[in-house]
C-alpha positions in Angstrom: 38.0 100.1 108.6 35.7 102.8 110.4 33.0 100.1 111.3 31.9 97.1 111.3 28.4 98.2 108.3 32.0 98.6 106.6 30.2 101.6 105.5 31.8 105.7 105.4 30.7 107.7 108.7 28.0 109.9 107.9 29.2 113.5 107.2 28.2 116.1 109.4 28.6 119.5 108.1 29.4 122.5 111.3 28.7 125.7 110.9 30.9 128.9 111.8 29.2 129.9 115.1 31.2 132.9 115.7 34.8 134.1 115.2 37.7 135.9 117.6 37.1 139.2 116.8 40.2 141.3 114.5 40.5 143.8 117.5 41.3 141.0 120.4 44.0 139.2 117.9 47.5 139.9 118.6 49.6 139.3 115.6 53.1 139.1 117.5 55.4 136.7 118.7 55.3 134.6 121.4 57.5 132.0 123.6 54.4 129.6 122.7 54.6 129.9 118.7 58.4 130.1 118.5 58.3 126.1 120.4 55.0 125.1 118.8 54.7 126.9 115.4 58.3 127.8 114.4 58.5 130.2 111.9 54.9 131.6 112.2 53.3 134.2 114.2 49.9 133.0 115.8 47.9 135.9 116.5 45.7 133.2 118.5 44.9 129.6 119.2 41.9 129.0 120.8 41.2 125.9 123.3 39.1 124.7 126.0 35.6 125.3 125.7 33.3 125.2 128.4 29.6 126.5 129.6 28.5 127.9 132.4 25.2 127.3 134.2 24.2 131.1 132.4 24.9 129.8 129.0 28.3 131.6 128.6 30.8 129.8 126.4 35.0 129.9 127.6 37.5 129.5 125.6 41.5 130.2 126.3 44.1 131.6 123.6 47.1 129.6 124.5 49.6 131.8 123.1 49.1 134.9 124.9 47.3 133.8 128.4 43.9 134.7 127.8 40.7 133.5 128.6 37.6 134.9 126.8 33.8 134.4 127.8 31.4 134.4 124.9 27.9 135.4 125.5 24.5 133.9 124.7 24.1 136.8 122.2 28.2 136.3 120.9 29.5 139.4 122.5 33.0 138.4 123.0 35.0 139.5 126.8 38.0 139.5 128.0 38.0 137.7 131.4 41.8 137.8 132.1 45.2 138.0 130.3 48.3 136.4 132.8 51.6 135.1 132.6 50.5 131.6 131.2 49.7 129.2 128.7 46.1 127.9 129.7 44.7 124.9 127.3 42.2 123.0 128.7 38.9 124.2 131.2 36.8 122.3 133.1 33.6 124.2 135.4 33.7 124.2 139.4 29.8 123.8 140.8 31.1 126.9 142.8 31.3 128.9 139.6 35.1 129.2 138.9 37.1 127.4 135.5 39.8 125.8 136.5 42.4 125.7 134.2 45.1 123.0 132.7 48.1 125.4 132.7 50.9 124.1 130.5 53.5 126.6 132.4 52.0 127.2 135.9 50.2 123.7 136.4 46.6 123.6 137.7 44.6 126.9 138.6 41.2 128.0 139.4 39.7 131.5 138.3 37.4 133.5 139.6 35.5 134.4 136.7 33.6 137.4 138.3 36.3 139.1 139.8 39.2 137.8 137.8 41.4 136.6 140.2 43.7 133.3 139.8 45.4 131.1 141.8 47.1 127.8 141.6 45.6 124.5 142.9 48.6 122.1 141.9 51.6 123.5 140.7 54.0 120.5 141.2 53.9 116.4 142.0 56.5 116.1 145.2 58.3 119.2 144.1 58.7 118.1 140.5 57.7 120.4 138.2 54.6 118.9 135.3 55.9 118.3 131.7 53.3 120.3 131.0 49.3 120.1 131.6 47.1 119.9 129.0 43.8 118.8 129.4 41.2 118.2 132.6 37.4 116.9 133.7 36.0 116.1 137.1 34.1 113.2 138.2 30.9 113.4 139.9 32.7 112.9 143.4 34.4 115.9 142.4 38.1 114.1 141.6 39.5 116.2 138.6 41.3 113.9 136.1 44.4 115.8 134.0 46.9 114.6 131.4 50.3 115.9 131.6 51.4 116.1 127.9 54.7 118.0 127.9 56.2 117.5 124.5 56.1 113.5 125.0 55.8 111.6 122.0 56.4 107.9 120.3 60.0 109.4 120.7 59.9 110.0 124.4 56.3 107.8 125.7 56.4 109.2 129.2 53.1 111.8 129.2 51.4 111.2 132.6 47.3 110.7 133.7 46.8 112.1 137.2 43.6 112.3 139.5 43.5 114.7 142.3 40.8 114.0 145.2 39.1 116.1 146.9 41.3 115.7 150.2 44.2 116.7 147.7 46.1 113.2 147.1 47.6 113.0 143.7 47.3 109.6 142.2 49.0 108.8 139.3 47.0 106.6 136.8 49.2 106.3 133.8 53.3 107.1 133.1 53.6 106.0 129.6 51.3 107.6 127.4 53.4 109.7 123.7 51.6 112.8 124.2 48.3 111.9 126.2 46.3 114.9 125.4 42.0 115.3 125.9 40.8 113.0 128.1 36.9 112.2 129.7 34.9 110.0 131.4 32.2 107.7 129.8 28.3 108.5 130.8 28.7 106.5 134.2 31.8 107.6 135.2 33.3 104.1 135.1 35.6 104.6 131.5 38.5 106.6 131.2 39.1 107.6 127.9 42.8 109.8 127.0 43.4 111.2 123.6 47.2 110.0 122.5 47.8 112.5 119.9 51.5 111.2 118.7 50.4 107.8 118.6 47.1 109.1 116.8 45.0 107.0 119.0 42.3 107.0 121.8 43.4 105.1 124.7 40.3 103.3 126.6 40.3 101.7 130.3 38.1 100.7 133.1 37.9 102.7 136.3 38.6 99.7 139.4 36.9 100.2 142.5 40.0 101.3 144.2 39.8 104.2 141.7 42.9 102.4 139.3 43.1 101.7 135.8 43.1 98.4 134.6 43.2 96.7 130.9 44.0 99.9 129.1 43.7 99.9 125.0 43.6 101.5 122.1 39.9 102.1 121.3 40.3 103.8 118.1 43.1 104.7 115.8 43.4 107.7 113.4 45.9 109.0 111.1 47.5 112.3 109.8 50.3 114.7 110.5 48.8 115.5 114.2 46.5 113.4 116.4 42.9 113.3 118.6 43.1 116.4 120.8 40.1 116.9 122.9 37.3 115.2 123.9 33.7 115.0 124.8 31.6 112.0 126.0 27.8 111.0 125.1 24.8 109.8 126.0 25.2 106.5 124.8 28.5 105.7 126.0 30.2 107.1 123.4 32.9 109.4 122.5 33.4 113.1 120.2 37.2 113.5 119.3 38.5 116.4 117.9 41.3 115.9 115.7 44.2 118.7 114.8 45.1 117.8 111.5 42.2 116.2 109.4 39.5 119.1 109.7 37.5 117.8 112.2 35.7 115.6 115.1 35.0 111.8 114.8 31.7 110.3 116.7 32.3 106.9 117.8 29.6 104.5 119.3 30.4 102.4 122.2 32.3 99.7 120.4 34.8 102.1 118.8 33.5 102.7 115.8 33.4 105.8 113.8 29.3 106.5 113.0 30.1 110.3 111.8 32.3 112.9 111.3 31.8 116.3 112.4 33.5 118.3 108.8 35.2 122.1 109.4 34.1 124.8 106.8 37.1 126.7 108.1 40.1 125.1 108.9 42.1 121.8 109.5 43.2 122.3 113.3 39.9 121.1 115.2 41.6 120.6 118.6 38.9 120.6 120.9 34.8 120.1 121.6 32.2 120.2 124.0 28.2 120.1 124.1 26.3 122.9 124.7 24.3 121.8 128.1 21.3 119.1 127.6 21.8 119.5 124.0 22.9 118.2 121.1 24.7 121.4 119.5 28.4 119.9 119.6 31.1 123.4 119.6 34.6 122.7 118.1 37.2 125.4 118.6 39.2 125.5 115.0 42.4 127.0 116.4 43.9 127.9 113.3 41.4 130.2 112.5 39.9 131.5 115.5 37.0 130.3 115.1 34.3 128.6 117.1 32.3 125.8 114.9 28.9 124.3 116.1 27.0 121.0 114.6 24.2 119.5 116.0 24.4 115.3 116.6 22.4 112.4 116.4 23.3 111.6 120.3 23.2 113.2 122.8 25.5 114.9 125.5 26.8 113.1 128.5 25.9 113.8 132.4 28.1 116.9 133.1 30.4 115.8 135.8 31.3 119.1 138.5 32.3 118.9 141.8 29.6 119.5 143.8 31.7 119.9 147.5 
């Protein structure tokens, strides 16, 4: 059951905004595709979008360390290529991405001159299963999950917050696979996407900045899970999902109003508005592609650290 009408969502069809150009795909294999696509070589797998102030568009490519900037006018750029596996972005007010690392933790680039460096590379000199996905809040406390390669087999993935006078709180230790996560409008939801138990996970932010009462808001299906998320207007939630071909709208109550439908590919894995609009980007990272729709709601404050 999607909603309570007991009516289907209503289909939203995205367009092909723009596509990773065939002379910045590298067809060889990697460390990344031998553990996540056995058998295959991924010439890229794009993830993490994010604008800038300017209009620019980010995007990583997991597989081989890269982070690309996409113009206004969809000139693609190299901004760096390191020794990593960077997923999700989120936008410092100061102008540099920092970056959900699943190899080196979290880092912060400098996106003029190109220059990275690492923010939080361990919790009490243990090493992350592996960072996947981050926001901030508007005090400027960035939120991360730590998926790893948790699962229904092995439920331990990890939600962390990191304050601004550097404690690490941990929020949440038993999460199989806790993947995109992001705040409601008001900052006061937490919402994680648990992509081996193909659900979203929902709780309250306490004023002592803990979690309390978390459940499953929504629940999915398919061979993969909801990856990455984006929050709306109306309190709200956009969820990507990498295996059924694109991203579910769900109103405050949990229910699925629309679905965001791929012309490309199946693997939607993640989304984000394009500033005070309601153009919705998905990156299908199958295909290295970048998909745009436009909503019926609108985007969500954009929380960035403003210290």
């Amino acid at each position: 059951m999607w909603n309570l009408s007991f009516n289907p969502p209503a289909l939203v069809e995205a367009r092909v905004l723009t596509r990773l150009p065939d002379a910045l795909r590298k067809p060889e294999p990697s460390a990344w595709a031998d553990a996540n696509k056995p058998g295959h070589i991924v010439d890229s797998f794009l993830e993490g979008p994010v604008f800038d102030s300017a209009g620019n568009l980010y995007v990583t490519d997991i597989p081989h360390g890269r982070i690309f900037r996409i113009t206004p006018s969809l000139e693609w750029q190299l901004v760096i290529e390191y020794d990593g596996w960077p997923n999700g972005m989120a936008m410092h007010s100061a102008g540099s991405l920092w970056i959900a690392d699943y190899r080196r933790g979290i880092l912060k680039l400098d996106v003029t001159s190109g220059q990275v460096e690492t923010v939080l590379g361990h919790r009490n000199s243990e090493s992350f299963k592996g960072v996947n996905d981050l926001t901030f809040d508007a005090q400027g406390r960035l939120y991360f999950t730590d998926q790893g390669q948790t699962g229904l087999h092995d439920p331990t993935g990890r939600v962390y917050r990191l304050g601004t006078d550097g404690q690490l709180d941990l929020l949440l230790d038993n999460a199989p696979s806790p993947n995109g996560i992001a705040l409601d409008a008001n900052g006061a939801v937490l919402f994680v996407a648990v992509t081996r138990a193909n659900q979203v996970w929902r709780a309250p932010l306490l004023a002592d900045g803990s979690v309390s009462k978390m459940g499953a808001f929504q629940t999915f299906f398919g061979i993969s899970g909801p990856d990455g998320l984006a929050s709306t207007a109306d309190g709200g939630l956009v969820v990507a999902h990498a295996s059924l071909g694109g991203a579910f709208v769900l109103n405050p109550r949990g229910e699925v109003t629309h679905f965001v439908r791929s012309p490309t590919g199946q693997t939607i894995t993640n989304v984000a508005f394009r500033p005070d609009t309601t153009e919705l980007v998905m990156t299908d990272s199958a295909t290295g592609s970048l998909l745009q729709a436009t909503l019926p709601v609108g985007t969500s404050k954009h929380f960035i650290n403003s210290n």
